[in-house]
C-alpha positions in Angstrom: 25.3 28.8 -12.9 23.1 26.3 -11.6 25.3 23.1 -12.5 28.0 25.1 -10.4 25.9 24.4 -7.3 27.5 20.7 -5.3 24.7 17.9 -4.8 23.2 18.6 -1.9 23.6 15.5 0.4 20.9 13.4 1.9 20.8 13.3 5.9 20.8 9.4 7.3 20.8 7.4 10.3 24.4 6.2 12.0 25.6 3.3 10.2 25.7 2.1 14.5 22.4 3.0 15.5 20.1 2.2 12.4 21.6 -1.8 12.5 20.3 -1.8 15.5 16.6 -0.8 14.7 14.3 -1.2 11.7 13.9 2.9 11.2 13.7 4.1 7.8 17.7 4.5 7.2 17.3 7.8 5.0 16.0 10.6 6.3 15.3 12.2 2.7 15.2 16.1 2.0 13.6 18.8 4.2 12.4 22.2 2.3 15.1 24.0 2.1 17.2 20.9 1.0 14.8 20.2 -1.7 15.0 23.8 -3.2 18.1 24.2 -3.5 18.6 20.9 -5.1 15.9 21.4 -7.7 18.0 24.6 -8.5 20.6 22.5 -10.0 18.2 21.3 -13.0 19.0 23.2 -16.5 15.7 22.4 -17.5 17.2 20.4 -20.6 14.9 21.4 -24.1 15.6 17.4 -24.8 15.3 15.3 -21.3 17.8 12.7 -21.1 16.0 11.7 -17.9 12.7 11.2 -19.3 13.9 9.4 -21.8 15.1 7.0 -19.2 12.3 6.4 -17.0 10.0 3.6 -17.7 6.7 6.1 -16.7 7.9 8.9 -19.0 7.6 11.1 -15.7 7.5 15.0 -16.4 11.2 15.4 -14.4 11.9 19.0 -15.4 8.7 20.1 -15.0 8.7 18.8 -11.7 11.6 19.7 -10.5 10.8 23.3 -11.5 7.7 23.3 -9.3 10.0 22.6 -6.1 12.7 24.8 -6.7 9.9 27.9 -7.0 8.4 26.6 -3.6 5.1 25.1 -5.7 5.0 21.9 -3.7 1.0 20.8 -5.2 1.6 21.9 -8.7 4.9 19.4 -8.3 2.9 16.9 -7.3 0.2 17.6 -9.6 2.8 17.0 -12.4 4.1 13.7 -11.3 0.3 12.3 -10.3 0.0 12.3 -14.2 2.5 9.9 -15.0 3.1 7.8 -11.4 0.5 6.7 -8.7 3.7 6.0 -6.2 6.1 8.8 -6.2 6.9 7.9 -2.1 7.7 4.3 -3.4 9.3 5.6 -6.4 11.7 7.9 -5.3 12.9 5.7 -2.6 13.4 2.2 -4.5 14.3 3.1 -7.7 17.8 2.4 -9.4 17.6 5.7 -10.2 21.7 5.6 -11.0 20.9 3.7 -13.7 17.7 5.3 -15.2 17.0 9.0 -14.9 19.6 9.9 -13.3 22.2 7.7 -14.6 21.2 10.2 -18.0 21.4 13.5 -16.4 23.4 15.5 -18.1 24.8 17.3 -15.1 26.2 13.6 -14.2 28.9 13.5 -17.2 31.3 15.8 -15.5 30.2 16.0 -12.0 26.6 14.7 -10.1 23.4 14.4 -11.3 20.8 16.2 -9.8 18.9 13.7 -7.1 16.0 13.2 -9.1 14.8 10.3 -6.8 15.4 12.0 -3.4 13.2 15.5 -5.0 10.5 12.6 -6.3 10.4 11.3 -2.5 10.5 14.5 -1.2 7.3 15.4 -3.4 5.6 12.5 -2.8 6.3 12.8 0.9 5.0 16.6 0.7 1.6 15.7 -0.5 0.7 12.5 1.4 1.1 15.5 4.5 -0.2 18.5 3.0 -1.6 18.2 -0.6 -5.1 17.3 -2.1 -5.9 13.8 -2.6 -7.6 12.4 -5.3 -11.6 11.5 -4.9 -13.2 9.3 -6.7 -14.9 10.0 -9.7 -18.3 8.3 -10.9 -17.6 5.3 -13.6 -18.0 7.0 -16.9 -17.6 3.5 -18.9 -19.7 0.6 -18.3 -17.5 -2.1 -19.0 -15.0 -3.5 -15.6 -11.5 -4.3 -15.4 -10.6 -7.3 -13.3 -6.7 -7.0 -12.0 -4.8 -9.8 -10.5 -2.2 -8.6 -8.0 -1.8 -5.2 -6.0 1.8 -4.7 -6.1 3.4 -2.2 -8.6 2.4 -3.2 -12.0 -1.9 -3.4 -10.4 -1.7 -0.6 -8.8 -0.5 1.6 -11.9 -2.8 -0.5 -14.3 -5.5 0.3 -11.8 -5.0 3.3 -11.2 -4.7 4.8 -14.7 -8.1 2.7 -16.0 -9.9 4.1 -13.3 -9.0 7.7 -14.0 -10.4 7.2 -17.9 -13.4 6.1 -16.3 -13.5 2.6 -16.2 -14.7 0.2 -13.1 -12.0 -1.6 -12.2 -11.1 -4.1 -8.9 -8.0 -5.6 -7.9 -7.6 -9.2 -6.6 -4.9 -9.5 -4.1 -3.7 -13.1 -2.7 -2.4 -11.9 0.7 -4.1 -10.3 3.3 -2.6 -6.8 2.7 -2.3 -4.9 -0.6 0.9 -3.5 -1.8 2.4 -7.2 -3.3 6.2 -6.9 -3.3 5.8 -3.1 -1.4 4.8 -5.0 1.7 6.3 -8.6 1.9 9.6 -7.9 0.0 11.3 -4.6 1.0 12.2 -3.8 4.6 11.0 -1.2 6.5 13.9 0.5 6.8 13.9 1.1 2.6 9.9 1.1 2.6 7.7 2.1 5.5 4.3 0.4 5.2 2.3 2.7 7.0 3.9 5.9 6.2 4.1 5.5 2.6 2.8 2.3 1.3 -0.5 2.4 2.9 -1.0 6.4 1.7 0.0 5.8 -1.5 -1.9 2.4 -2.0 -4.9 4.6 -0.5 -4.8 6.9 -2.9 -5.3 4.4 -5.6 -8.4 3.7 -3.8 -9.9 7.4 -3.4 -10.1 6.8 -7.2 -12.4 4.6 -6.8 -10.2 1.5 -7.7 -11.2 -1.5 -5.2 -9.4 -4.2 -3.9 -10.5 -7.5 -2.5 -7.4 -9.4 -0.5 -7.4 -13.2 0.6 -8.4 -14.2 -3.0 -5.9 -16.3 -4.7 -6.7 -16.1 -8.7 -6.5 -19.6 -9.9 -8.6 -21.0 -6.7 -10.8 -18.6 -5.6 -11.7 -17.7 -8.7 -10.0 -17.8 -12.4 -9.3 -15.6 -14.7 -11.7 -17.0 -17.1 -14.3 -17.0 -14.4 -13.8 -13.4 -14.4 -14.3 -12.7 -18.0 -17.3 -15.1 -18.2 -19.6 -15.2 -15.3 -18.4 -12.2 -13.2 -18.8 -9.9 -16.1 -15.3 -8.0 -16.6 -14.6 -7.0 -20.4 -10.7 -7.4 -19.1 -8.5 -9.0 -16.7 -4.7 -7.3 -16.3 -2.3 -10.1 -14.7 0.4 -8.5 -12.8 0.8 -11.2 -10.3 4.3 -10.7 -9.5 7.0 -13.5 -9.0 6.8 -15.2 -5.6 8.2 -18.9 -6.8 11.6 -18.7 -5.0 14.9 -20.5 -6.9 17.6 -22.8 -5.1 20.8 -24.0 -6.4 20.1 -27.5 -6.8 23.1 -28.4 -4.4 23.6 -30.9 -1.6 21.9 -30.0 1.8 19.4 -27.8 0.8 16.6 -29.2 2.3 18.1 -29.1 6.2 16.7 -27.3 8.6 18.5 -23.4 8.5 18.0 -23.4 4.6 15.6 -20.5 3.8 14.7 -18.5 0.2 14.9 -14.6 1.1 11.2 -14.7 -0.4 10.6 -16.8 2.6 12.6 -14.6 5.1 11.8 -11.4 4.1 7.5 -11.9 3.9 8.3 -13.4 7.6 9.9 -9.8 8.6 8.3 -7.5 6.3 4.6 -8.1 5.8 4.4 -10.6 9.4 6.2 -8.6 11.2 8.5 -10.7 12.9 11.2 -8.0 14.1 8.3 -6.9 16.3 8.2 -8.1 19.7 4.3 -7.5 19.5 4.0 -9.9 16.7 4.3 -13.8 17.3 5.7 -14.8 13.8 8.5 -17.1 14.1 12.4 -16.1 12.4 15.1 -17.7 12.8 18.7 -16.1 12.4 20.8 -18.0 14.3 24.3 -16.6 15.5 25.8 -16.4 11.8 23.8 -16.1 8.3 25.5 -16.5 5.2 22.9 -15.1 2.0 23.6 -16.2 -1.3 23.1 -14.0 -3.9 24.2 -10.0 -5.1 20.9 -8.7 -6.1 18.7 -6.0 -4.3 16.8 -8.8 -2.2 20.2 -10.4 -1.2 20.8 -7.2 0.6 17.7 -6.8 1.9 17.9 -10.0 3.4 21.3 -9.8 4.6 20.7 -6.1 6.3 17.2 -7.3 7.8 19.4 -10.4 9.3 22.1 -8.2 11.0 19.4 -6.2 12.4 17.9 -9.2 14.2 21.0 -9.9 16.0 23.1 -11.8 13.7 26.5 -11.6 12.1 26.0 -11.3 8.4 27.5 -12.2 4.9 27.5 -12.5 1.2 28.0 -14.9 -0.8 28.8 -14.0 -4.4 29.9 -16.1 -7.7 31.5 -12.9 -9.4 33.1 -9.8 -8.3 32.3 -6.2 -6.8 32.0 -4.8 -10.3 29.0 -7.3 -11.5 26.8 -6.9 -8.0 23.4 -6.5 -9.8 22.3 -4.3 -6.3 22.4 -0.9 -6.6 25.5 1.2 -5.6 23.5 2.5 -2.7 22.0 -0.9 -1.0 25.7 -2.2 -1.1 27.3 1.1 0.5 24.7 0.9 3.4 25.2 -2.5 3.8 28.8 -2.1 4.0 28.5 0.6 6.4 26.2 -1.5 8.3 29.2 -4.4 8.9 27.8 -6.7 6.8 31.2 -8.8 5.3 31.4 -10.1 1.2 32.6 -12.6 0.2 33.2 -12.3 -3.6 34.3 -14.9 -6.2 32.5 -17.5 -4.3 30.3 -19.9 -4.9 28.4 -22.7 -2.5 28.3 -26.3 -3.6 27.0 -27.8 -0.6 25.0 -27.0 2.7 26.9 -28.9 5.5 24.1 -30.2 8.5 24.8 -31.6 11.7 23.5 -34.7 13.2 19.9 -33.4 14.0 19.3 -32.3 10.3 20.5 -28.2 11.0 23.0 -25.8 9.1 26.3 -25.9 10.8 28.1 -24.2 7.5 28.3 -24.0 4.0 31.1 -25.6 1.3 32.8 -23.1 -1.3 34.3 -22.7 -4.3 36.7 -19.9 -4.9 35.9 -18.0 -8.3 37.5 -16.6 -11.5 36.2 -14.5 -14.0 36.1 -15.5 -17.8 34.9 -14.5 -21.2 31.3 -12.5 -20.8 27.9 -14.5 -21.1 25.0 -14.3 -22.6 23.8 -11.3 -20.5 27.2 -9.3 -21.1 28.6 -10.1 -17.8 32.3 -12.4 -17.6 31.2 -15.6 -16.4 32.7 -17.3 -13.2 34.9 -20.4 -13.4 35.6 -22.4 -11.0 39.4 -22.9 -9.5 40.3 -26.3 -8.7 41.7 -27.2 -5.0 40.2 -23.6 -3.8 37.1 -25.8 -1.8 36.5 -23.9 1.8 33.7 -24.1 4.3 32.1 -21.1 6.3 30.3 -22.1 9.2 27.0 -20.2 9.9 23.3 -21.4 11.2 21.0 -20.1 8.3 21.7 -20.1 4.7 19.2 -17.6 2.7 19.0 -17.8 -1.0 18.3 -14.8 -2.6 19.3 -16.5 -6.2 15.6 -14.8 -7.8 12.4 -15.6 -8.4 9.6 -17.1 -11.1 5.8 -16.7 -11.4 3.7 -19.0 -9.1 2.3 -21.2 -12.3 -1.2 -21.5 -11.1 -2.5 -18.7 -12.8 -1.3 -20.3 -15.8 -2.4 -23.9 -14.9 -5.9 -22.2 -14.8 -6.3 -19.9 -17.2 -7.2 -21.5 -20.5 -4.7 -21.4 -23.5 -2.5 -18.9 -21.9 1.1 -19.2 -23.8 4.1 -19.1 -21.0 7.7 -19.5 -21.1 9.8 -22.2 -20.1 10.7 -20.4 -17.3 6.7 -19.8 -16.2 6.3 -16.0 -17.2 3.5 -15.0 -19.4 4.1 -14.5 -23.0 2.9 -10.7 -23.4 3.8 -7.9 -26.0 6.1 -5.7 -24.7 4.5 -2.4 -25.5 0.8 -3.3 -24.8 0.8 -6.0 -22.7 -1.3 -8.4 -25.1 -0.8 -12.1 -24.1 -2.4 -15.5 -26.0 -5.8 -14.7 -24.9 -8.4 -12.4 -26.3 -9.3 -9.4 -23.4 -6.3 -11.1 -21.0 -3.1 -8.7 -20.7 -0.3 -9.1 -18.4 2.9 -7.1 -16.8 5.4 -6.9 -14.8 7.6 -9.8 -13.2 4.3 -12.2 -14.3 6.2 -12.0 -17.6 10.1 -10.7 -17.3 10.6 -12.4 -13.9 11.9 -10.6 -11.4 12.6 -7.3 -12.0 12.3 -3.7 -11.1 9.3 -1.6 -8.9 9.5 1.3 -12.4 9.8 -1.2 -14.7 6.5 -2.8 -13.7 5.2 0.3 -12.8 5.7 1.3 -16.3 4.3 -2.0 -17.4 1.2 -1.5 -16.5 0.7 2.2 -17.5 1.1 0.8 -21.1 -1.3 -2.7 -20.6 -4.3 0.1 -19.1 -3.6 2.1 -22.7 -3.8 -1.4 -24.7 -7.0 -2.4 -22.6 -8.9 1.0 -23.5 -8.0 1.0 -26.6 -9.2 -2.3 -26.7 -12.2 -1.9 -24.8 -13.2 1.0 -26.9 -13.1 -1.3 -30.1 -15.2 -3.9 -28.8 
């Protein structure tokens, strides 16, 4: 019986070596690895796992393709649904999506439907076919704003119903949160992100970097004197959060957004690059989410000792399962039920440590999760150099600021429909973290696969 077969385990760097370098940490599935874990599907009638993933992907289908050898006509399957199945299968909380459905997963493990997606993905940016662009069989443009997830899969599926589309990117790469948030050794930039991202292009999608939407040009520049019949915002969240506490603003006081474009998409871990990072001897990183670790493993890998910092326990760490394991592996102490209340500086204005508050756990919150209370007498101080908060992120407002009659939240992020990506303004639609703040790489992914049906259908009524 196939759900007899054990998961077949992944192959990774040493724990010793890899917090030493900036290598990808996983080493992912070879052939024979791949097959044998695709054997393990039942090929489910009603798939849980589809169900669960924001792009609907074709997981059985798939998965059938590699466990009969058929790498192309695997990647053939998943190219219908996903543009970034490298990305994908490496950065998604698959634990608590497709996987975390599986039926094999109720009494043992679920088959490693993201390590089969890399390995497909992976596959074809070496061997298989890749897609050429097809001439524009509508007339009317699409204008998109940002070239991280949610663009690139807007993008991507307009331009393969025909449609003219061009992306507007603000930094000086493409790839948004792919390149300046996730580390290398999660996300290599020129081994996946730059193949997948060209793929997008050999559709014939284009992309323009160094404009910033909102002062290079505006949206409703675009719709009336540049002559799109659309514009899809998926602009990300880039406005870092602090805490509001004392000592903030001293010098050794960073945001992870901060940190992590320094290292990611400027290179600073490179000797060959000049951009500045400091880490100090000691880094304490505020925060339990997926960029808290990022932050706190690309800091241990540049030489200093490392920590978290977290208001509730182990059982409420937003990061996924896996990010936390590695990081522990890695040496990288928690400190949990704790909470900073002030940044302690020095006489020259620098981060000599931080002031905390030792934590209990209450009734739940609005979001389900116990809330944290605070324990009188239990104040302590950590000393460390650099304090990173990774406490989330909000849309940069200016595209709002600009962009006439655009409805936003208190919080900054676009008011759009859920399922079509509709916002205030007539031929404007928006996805991703532009409207649920910071979230997930599928989630926006599958964001802007339903705002590039809304457009054509939308387009075709015009």
């Amino acid at each position: 019986m196939a759900n007899k077969i054990p998961r077949v385990p992944v192959r990774e760097q040493d724990p010793k070596v890899r917090v030493t370098n900036f290598e990808e940490v996983c080493y992912g599935y070879d052939l024979q690895e791949a097959q044998l874990e695709a054997s393990r599907c039942l090929g489910c009638k009603k798939p849980r796992c589809v169900e669960h993933c924001p792009v609907s992907l074709q997981i059985p289908q798939f998965i059938e393709q590699v466990s009969q050898g058929n790498f192309a006509e695997a990647a053939r399957v998943i190219a219908q649904d996903s543009s970034l199945p490298s990305v994908c299968g490496r950065v998604c909380p698959q634990e608590s999506q497709c996987e975390g459905s599986c039926i094999l997963g109720i009494k043992g493990e679920p088959v490693s439907i993201g390590k089969l997606e890399r390995f497909v993905g992976d596959w074809n940016i070496a061997n298989g076919e890749h897609p050429v662009a097809q001439a524009s069989a509508q007339a009317k443009r699409v204008a998109v704003v940002g070239s991280g997830p949610a663009g690139l899969a807007c993008a991507s599926d307009l331009a393969k119903m025909g449609y003219g589309v061009k992306i507007f990117e603000a930094l000086h790469k493409a790839g948004g949160v792919l390149q300046y948030g996730i580390p290398e050794f999660r996300l290599p930039k020129e081994k996946v992100v730059a193949q997948e991202i060209q793929n997008v292009l050999n559709l014939g999608v284009e992309i323009e970097t160094d404009v910033i939407v909102g002062r290079t040009i505006t949206v409703d520049e675009m719709l009336d004197t540049e002559g799109y019949s659309a514009v899809f915002i998926g602009s990300g969240a880039g406005l870092p959060r602090f805490m509001g506490i004392p000592g903030e603003n001293l010098n050794g006081v960073v945001s992870a957004n901060e940190f992590l474009t320094r290292a990611n998409l400027m290179r600073a871990y490179d000797a060959q690059y000049d951009t500045p990072i400091y880490v100090g001897q000691r880094v304490v990183v505020v925060g339990g989410g997926n960029v808290a670790m990022d932050a706190v493993r690309t800091a241990a890998r540049l030489g200093a000792e490392a920590h978290i910092v977290y208001r509730r326990s182990e059982a409420e760490l937003p990061a996924r399962a896996e990010e936390v394991h590695h990081a522990k592996q890695e040496g990288i102490s928690f400190k949990m039920l704790t909470n900073p209340t002030e940044v302690i500086g020095d006489e020259k204005g620098w981060v000599r440590g931080i002031r905390c508050i030792q934590m209990e756990l209450g009734e739940p919150d609005a979001s389900g999760r116990r809330s944290p209370i605070e324990i009188p007498g239990s104040e302590f101080e950590i000393e460390c150099d650099v304090v990173i908060m990774a406490l989330g992120t909000s849309p940069n407002p200016l595209i709002a600021a600009t962009t006439h009659d655009l409805e936003t939240t208190r919080r900054g992020c676009i008011v759009a429909d859920e399922q079509q990506g509709q916002t205030s303004r007539k031929g404007i639609f928006a996805g991703g973290d532009a409207v649920t703040g910071a979230a997930t790489v599928i989630l926006a992914m599958g964001a802007g696969r339903k705002a590039a049906k809304a457009i054509d259908a939308y387009l075709k009524n015009e």
